[in-house]
DSSP file (Angstrom, degrees, kcal/mol; ACC not computed):
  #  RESIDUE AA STRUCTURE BP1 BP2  ACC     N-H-->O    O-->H-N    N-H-->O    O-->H-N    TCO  KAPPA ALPHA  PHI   PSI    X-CA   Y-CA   Z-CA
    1    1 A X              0   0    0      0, 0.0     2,-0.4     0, 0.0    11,-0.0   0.000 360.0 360.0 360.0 134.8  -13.5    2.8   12.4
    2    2 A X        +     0   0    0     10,-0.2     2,-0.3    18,-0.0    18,-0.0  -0.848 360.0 159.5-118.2 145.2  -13.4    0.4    9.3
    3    3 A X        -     0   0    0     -2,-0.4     2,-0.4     2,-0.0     9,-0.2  -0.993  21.0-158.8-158.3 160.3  -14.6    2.5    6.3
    4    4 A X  E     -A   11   0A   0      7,-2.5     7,-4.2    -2,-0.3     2,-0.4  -0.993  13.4-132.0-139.8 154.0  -13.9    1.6    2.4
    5    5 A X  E     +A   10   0A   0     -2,-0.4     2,-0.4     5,-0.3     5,-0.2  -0.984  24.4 175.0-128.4 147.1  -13.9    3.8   -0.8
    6    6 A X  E >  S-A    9   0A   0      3,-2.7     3,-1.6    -2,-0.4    -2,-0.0  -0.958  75.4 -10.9-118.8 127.1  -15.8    2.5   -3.9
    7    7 A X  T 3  S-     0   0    0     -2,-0.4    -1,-0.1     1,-0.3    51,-0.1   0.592 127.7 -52.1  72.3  25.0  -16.0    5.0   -6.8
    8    8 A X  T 3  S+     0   0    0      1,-0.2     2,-0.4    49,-0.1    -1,-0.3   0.645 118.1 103.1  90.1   6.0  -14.6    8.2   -5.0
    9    9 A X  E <  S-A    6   0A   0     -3,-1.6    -3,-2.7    46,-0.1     2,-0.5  -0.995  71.9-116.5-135.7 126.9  -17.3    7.8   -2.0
   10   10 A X  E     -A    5   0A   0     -2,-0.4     2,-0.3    -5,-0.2    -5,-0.3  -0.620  29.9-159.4 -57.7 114.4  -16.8    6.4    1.9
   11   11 A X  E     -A    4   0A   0     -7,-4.2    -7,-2.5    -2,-0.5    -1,-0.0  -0.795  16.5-132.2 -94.6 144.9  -18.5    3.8    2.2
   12   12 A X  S    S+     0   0    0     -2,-0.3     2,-0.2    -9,-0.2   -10,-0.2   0.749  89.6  30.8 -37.8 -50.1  -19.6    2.4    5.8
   13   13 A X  S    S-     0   0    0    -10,-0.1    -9,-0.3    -9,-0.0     2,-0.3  -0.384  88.6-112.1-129.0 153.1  -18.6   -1.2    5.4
   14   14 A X        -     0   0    0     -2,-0.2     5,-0.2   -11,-0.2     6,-0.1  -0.857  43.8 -95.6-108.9 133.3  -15.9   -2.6    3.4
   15   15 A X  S    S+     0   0    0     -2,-0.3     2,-0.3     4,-0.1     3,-0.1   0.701 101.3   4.3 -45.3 -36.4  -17.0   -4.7    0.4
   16   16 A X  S >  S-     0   0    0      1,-0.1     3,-1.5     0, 0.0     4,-0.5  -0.951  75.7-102.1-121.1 145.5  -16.6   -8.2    2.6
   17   17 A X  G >  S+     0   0    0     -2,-0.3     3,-2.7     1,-0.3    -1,-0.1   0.956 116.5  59.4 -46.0 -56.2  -15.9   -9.5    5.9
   18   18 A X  G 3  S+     0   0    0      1,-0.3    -1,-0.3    -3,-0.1    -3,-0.1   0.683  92.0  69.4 -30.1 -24.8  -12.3  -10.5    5.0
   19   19 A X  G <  S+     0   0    0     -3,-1.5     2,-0.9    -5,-0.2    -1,-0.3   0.878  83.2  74.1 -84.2 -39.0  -11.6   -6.9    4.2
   20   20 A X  S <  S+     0   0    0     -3,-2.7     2,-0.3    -4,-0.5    -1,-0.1  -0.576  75.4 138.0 -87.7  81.7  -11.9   -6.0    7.9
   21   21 A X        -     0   0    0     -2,-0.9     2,-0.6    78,-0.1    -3,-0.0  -0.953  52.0-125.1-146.3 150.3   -8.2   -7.7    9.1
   22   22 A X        +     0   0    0     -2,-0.3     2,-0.3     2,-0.0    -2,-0.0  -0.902  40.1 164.1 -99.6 105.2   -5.5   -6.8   11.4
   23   23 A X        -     0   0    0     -2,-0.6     2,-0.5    76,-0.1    99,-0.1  -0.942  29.8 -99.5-129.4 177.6   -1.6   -6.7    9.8
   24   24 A X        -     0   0    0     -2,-0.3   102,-0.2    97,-0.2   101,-0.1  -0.805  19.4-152.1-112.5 140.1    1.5   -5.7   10.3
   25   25 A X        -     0   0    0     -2,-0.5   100,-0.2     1,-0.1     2,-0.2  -0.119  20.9-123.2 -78.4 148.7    3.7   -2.9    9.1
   26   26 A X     >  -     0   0    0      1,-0.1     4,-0.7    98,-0.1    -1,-0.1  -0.479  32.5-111.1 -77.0 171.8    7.1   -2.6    8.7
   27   27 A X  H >> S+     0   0    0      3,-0.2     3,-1.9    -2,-0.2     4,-1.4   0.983 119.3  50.8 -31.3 -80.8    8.9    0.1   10.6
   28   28 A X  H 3> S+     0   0    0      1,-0.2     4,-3.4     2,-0.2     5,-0.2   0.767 114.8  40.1 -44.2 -42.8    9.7    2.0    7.4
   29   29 A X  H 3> S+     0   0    0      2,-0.2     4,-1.1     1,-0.2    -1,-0.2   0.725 110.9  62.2 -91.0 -11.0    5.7    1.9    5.8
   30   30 A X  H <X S+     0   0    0     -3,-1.9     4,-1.4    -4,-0.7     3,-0.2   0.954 114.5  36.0 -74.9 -62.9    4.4    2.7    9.7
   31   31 A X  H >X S+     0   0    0     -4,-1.4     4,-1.3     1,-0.3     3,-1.1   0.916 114.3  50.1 -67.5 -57.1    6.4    6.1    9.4
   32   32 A X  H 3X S+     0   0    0     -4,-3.4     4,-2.7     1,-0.3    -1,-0.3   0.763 119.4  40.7 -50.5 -51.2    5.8    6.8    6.0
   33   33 A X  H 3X S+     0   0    0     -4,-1.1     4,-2.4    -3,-0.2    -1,-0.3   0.757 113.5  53.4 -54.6 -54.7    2.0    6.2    6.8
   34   34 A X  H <X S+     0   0    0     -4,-1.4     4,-1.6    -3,-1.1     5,-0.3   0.891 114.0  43.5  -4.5 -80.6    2.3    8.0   10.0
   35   35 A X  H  X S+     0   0    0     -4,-1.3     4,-1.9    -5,-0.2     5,-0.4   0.948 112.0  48.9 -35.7 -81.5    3.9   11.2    8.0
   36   36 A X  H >X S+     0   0    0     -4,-2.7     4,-2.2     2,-0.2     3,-1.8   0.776 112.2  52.6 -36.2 -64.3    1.4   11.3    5.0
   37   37 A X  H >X S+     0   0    0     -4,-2.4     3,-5.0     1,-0.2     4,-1.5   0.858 113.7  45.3 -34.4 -91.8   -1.6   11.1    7.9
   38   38 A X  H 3X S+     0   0    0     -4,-1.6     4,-1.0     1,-0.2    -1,-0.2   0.764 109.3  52.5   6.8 -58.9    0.2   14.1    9.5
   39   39 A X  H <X S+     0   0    0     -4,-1.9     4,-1.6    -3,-1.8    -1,-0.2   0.857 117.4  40.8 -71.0 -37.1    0.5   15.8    6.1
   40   40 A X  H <X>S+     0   0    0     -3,-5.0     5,-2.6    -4,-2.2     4,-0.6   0.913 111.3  52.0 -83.6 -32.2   -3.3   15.3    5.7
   41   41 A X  H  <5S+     0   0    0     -4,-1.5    -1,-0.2    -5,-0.2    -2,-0.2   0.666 103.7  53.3 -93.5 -10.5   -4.3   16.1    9.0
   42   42 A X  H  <5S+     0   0    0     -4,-1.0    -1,-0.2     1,-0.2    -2,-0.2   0.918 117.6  54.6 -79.4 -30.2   -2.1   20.1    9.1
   43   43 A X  H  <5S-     0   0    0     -4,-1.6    -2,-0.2    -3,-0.2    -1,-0.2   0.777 120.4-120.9 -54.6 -23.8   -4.6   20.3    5.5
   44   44 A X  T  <5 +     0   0    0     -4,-0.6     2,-0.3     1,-0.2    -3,-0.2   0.639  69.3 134.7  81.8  26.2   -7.0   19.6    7.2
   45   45 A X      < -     0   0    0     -5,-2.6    -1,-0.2     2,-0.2    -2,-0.1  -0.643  45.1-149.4-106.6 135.8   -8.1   16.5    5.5
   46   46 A X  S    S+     0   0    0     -2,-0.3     2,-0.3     8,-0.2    -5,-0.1   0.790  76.7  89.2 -75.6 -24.8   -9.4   13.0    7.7
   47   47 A X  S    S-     0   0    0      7,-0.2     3,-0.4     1,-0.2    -2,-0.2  -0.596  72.7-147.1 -93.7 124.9   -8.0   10.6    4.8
   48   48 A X  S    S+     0   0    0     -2,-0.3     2,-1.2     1,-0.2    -1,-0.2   0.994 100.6  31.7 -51.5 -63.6   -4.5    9.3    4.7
   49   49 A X  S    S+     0   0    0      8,-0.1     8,-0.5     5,-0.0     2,-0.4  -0.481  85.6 145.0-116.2  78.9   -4.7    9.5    0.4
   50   50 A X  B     -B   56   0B   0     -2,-1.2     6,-0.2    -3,-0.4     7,-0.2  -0.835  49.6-106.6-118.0 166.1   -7.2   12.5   -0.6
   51   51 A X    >   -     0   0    0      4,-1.5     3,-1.8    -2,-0.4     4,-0.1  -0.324  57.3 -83.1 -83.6 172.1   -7.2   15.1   -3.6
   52   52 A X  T 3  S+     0   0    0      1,-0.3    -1,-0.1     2,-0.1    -2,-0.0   0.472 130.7  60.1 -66.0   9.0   -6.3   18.4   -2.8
   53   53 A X  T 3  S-     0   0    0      2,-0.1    -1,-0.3     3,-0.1    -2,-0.1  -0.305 115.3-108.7-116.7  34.6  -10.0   19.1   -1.6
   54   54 A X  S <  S+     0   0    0     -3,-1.8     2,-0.4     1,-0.1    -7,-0.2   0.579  78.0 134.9  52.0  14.7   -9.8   16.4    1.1
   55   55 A X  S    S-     0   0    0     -4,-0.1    -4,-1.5     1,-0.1    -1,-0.1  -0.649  71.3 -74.3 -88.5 143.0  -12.3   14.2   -1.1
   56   56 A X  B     -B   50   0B   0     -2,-0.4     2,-0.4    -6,-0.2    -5,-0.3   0.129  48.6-116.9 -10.2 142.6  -11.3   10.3   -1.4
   57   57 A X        +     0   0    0     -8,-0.5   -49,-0.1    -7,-0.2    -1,-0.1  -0.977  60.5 133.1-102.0 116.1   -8.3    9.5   -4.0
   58   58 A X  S >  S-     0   0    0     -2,-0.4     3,-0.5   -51,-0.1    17,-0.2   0.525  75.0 -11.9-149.0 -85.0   -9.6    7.6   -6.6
   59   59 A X  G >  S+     0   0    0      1,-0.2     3,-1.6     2,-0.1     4,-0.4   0.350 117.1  84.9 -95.4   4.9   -9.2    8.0  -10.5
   60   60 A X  G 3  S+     0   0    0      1,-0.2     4,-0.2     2,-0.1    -1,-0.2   0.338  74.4  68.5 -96.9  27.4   -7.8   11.2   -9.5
   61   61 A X  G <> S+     0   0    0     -3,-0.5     4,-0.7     2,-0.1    -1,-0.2   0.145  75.9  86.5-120.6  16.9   -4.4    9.3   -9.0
   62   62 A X  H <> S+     0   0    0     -3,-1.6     4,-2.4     1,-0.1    -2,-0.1   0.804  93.2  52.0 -72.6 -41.5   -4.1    8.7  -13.0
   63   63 A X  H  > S+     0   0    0     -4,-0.4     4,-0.8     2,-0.2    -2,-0.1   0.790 100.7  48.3   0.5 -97.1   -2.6   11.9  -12.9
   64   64 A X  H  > S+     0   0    0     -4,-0.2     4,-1.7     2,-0.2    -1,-0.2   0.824 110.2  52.8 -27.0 -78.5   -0.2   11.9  -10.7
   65   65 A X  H ><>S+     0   0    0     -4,-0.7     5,-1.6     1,-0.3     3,-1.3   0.979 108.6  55.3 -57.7 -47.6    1.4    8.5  -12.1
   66   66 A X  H ><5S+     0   0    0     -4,-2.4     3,-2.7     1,-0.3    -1,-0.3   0.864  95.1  60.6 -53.1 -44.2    1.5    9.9  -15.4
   67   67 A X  H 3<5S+     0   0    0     -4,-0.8    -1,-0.3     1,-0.3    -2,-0.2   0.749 116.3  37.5 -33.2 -40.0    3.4   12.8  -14.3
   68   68 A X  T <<5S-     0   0    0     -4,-1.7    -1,-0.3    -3,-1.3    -2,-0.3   0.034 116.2-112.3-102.9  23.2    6.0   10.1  -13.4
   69   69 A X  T < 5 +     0   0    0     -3,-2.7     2,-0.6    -4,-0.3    -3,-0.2   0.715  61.4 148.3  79.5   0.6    5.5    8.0  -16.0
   70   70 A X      < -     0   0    0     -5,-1.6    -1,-0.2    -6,-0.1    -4,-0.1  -0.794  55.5-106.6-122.5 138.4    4.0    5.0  -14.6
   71   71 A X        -     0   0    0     -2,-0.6     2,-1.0     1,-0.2    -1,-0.0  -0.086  42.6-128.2 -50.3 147.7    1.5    2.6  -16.4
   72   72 A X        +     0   0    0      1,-0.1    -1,-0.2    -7,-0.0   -10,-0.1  -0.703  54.2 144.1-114.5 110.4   -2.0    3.5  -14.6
   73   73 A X        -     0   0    0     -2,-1.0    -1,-0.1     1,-0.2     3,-0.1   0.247  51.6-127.5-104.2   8.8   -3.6    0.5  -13.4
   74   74 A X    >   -     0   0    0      1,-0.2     3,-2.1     2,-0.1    -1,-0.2  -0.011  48.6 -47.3  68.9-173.1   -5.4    2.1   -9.6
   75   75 A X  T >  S+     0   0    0      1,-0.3     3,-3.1     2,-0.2     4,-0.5   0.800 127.4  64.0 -52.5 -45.5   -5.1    0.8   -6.3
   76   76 A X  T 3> S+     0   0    0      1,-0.2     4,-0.8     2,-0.2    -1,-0.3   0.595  86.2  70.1 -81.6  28.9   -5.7   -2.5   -6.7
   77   77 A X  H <> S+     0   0    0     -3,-2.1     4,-2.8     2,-0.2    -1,-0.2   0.740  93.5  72.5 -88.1  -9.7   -2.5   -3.1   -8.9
   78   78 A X  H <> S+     0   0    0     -3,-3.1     4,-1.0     1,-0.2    -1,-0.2   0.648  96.0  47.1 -65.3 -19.0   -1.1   -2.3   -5.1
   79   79 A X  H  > S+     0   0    0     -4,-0.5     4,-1.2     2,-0.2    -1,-0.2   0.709 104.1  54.2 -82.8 -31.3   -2.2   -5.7   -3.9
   80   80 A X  H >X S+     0   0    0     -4,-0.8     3,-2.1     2,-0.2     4,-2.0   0.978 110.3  58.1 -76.8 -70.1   -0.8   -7.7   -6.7
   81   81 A X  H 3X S+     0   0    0     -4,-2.8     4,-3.2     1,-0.3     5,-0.3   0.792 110.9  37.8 -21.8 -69.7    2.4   -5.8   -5.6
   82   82 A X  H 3X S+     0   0    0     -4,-1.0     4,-1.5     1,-0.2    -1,-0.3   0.746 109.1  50.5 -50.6 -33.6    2.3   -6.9   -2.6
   83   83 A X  H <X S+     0   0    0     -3,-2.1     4,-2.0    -4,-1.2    -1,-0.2   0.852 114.9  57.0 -82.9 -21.8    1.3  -10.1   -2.6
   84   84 A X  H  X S+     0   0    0     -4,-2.0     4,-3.4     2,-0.2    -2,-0.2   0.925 111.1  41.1 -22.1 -76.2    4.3  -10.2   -5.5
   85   85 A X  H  X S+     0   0    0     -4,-3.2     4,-1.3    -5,-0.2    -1,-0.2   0.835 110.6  53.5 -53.4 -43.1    6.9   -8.9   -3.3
   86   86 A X  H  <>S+     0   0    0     -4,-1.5     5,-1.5    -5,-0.3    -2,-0.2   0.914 117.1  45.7 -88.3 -28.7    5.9  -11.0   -0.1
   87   87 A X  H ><5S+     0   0    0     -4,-2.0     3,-1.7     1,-0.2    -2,-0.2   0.964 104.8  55.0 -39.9 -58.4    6.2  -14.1   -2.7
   88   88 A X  H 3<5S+     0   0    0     -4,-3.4    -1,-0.2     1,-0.2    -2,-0.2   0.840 107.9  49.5 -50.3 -49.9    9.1  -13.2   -4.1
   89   89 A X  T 3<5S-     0   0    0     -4,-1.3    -1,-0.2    -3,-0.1    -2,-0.1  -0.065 116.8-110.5-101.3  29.7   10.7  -13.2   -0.4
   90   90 A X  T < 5 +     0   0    0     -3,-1.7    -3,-0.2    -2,-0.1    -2,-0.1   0.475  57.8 164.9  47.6  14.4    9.1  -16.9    0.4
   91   91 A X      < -     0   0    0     -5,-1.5     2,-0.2    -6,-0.1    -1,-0.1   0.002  45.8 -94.7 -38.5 148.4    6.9  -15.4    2.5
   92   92 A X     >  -     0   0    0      1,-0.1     4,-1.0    28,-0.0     5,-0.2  -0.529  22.1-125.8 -67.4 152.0    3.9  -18.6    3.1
   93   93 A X  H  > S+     0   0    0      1,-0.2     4,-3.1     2,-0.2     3,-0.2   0.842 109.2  58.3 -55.9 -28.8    0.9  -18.6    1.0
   94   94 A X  H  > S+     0   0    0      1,-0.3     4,-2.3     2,-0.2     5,-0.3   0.933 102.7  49.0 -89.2 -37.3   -1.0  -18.7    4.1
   95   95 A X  H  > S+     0   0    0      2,-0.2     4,-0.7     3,-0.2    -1,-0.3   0.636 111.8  47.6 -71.1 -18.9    0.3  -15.7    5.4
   96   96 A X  H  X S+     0   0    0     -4,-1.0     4,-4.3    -3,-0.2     5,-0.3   0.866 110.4  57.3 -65.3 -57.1   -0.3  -13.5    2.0
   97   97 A X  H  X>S+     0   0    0     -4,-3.1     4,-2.3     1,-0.2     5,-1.3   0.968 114.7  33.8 -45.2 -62.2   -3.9  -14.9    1.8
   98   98 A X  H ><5S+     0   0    0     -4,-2.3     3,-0.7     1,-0.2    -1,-0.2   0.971 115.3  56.1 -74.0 -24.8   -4.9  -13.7    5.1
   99   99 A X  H 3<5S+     0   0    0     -4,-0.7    -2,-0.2    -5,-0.3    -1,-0.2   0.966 115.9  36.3 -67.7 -50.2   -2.9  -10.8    4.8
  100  100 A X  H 3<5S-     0   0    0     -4,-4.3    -1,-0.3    -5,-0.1    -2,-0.2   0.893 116.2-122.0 -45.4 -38.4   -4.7   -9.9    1.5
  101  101 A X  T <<5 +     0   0    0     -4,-2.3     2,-0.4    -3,-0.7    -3,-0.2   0.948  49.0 166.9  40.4  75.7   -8.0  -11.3    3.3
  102  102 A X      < -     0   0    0     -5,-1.3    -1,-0.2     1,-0.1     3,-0.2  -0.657  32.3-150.5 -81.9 136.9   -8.6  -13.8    0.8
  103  103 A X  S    S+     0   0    0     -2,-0.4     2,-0.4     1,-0.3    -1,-0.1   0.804  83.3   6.9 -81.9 -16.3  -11.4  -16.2    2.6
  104  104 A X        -     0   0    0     -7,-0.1    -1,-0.3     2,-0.0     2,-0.0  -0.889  45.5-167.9-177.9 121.0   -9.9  -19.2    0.3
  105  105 A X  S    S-     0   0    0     -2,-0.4     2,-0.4     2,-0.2     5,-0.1  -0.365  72.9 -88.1-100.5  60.2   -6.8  -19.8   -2.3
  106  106 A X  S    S+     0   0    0      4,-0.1     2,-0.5     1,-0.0    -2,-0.0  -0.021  91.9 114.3 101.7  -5.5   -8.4  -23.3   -3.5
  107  107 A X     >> -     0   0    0     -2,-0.4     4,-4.0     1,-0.2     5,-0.7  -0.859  51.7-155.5-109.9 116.4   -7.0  -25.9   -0.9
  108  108 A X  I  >>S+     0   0    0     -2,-0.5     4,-2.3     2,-0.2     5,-0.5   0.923 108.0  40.0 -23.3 -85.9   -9.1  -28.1    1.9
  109  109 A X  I  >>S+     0   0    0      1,-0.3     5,-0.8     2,-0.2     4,-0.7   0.790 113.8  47.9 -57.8 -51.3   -5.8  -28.3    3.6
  110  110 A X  I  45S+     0   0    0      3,-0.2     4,-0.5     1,-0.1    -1,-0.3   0.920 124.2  33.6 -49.0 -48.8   -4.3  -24.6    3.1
  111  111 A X  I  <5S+     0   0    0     -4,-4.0    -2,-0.2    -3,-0.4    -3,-0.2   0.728 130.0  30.2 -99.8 -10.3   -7.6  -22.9    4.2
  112  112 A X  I  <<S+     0   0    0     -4,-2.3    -3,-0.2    -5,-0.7    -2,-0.1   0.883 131.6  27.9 -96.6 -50.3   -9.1  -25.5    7.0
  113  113 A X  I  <<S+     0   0    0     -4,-0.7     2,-0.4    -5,-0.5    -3,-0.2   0.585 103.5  69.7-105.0  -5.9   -5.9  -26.9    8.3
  114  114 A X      < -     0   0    0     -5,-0.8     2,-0.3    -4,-0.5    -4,-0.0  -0.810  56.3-170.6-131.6 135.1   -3.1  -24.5    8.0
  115  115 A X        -     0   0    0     -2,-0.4     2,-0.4   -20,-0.0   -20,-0.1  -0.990  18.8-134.6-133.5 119.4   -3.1  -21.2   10.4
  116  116 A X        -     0   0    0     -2,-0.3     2,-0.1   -22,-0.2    -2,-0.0  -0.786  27.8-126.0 -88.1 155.8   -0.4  -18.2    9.8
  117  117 A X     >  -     0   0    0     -2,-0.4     4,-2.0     1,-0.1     5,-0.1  -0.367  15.6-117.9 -77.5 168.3    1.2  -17.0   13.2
  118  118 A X  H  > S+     0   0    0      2,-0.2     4,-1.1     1,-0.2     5,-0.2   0.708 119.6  54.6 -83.1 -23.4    1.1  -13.6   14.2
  119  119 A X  H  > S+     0   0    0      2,-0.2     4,-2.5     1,-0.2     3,-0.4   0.926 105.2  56.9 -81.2 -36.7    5.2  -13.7   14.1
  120  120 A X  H  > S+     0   0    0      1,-0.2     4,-3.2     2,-0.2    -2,-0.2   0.962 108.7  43.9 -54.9 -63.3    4.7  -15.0   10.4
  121  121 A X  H  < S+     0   0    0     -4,-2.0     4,-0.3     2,-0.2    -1,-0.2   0.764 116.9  47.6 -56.1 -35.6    2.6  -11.6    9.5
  122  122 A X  H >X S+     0   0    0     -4,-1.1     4,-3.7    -3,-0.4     3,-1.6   0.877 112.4  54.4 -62.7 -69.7    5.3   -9.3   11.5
  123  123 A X  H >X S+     0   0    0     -4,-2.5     4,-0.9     1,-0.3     3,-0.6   0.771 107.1  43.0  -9.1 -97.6    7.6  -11.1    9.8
  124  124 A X  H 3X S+     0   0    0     -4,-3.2     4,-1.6     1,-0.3    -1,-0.3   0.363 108.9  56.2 -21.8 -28.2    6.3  -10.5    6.5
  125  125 A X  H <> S+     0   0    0     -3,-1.6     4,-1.2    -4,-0.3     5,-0.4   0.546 108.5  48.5-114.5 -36.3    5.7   -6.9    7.0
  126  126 A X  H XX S+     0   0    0     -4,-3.7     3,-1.9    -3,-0.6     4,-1.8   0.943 110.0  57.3 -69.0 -60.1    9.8   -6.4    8.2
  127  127 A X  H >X S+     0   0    0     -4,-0.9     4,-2.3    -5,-0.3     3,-0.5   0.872 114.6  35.6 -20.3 -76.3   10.8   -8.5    4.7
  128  128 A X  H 3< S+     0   0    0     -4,-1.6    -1,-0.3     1,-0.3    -2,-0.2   0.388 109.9  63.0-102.3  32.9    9.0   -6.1    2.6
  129  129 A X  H XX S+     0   0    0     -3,-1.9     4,-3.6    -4,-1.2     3,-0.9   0.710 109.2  42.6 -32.2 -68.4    9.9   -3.3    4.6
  130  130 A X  H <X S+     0   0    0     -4,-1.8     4,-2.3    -3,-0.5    -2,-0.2   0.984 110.1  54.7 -64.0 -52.3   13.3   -3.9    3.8
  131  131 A X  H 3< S+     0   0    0     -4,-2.3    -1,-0.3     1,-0.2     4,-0.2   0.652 111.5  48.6 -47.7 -22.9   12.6   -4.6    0.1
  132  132 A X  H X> S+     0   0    0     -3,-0.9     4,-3.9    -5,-0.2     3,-0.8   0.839 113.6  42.8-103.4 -32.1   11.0   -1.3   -0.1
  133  133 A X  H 3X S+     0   0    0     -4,-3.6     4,-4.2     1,-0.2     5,-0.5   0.984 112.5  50.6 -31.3 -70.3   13.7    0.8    1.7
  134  134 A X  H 3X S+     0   0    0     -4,-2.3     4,-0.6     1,-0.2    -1,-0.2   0.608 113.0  45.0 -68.3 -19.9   16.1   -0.7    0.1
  135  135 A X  H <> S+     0   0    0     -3,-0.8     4,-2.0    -4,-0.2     3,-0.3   0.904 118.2  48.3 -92.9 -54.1   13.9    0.1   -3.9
  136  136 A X  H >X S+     0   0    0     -4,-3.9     4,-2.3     1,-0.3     3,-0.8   0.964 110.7  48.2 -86.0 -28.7   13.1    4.0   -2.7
  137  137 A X  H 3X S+     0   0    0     -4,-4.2     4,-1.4    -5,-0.3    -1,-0.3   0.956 112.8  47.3 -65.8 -31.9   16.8    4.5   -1.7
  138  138 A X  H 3X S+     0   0    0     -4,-0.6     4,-0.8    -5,-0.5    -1,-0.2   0.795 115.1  47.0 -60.8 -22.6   17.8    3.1   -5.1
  139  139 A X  H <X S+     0   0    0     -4,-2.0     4,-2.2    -3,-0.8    -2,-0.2   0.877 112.4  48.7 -88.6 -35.2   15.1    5.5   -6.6
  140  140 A X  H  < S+     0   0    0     -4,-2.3     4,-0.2    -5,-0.3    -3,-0.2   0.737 114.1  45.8 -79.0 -27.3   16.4    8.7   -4.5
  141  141 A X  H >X S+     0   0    0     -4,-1.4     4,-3.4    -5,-0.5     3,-1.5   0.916 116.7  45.5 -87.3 -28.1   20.2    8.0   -5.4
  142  142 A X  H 3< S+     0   0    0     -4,-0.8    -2,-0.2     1,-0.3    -3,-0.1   0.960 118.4  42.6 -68.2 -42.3   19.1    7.4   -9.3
  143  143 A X  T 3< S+     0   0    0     -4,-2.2    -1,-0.3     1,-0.2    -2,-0.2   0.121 108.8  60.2 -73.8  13.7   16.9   10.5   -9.2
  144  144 A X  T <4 S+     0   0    0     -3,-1.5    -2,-0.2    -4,-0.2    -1,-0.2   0.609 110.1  46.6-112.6 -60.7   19.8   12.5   -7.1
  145  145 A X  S  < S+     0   0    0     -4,-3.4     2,-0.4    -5,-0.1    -2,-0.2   0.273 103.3  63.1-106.3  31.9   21.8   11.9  -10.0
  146  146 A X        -     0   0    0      2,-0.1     2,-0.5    -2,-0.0     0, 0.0  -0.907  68.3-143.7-128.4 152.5   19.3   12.9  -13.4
  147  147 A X        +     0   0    0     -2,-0.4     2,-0.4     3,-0.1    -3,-0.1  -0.983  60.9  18.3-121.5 135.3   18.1   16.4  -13.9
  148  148 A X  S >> S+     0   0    0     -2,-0.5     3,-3.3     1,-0.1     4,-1.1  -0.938 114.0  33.1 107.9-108.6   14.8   17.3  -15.3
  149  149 A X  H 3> S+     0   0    0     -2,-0.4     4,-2.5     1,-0.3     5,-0.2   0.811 122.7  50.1  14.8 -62.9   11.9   15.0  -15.4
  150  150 A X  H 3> S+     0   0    0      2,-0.2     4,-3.8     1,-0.2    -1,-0.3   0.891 107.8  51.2 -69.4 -31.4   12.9   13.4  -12.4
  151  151 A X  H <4 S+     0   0    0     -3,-3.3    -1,-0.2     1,-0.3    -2,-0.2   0.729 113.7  51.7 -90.5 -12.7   13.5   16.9  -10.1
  152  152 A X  H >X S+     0   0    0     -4,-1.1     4,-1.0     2,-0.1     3,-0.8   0.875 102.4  47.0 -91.8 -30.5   10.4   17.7  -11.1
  153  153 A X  H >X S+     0   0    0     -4,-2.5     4,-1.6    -5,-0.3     3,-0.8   0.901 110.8  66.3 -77.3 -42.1    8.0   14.5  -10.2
  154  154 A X  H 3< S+     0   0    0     -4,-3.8     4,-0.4     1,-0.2    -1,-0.2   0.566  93.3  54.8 -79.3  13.4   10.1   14.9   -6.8
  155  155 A X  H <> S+     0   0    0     -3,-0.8     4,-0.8    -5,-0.1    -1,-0.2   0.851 105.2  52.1 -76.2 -36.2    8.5   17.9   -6.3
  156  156 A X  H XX S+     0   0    0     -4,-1.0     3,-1.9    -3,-0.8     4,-1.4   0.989 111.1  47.0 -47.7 -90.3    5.2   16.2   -6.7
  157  157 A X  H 3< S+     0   0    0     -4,-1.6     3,-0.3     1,-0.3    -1,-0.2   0.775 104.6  56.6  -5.1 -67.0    6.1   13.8   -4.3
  158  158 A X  H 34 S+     0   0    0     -4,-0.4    -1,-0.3     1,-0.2    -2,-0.3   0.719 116.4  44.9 -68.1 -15.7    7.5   16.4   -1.6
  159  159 A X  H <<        0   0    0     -3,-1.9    -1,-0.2    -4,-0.8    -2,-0.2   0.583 360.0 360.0-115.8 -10.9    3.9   18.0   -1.9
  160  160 A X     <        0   0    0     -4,-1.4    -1,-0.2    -3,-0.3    -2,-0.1   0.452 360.0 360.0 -67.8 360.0    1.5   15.5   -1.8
């Protein structure tokens, strides 16, 4: 089922074709993803990321970030991330564009003639796998070793 949310509402359809694309997960972000479903589904909620009344998560994750401190810019600052990160780790252009499911980054030759492989997209998805292990175990030992603030925003965490 391909579904989008626009303003706190499921939408049928996803804003574009592009939007509708197969990639791949690292190990680490298949379990995490894997848990959090779990977590939603013993609530009794169908949405991996919902408010505590099982409705879409949408501005109601200004919150949250504030509790921890972090500037709130939504979901899509989670794409800039990413496409950041898979830069950062030489990842190909062509393989971030579809993986975003951009229809075109400006080049005749990058979008007609140039194709990523499916190992490229696996790839990609183990690279920032590792890059993201490797950031929340640096955040779990730094937060292991502060009291207050911190013990409380990983309560937050453990209960979302």
């Amino acid at each position: 089922m391909n579904q989008a949310v626009w303003h706190g509402r499921v939408q049928e359809f996803p804003k574009t074709k592009n939007a509708i694309r197969t990639v791949a997960l690292s190990l680490e972000l298949a379990a995490m993803l894997w848990e959090q479903a779990e977590r939603q589904k013993a609530k009794g909620h169908n949405l991996v990321f919902s408010t505590s009344t099982g409705k879409p998560v949408d501005a109601g994750l200004h919150p949250f970030l504030e509790s921890l401190e972090i500037p709130q810019f939504g979901f899509h600052a989670f794409r800039h991330f990413n496409a950041s990160l898979l830069g950062s780790l030489r990842v190909p252009l062509k393989v971030i564009q579809e993986r975003l499911g951009h229809a075109a980054a400006g080049s005749l030759t990058l979008d007609v003639y140039t194709h990523a492989e499916w190992e490229q997209n696996v790839e990609a998805a183990q690279q920032a796998g590792e890059a993201l292990e490797k950031e929340v175990d640096s955040v779990r030992l730094t937060a292991h070793q502060q009291k207050g603030p911190a013990d409380e925003n990983r309560q937050v965490l453990e209960a979302a």
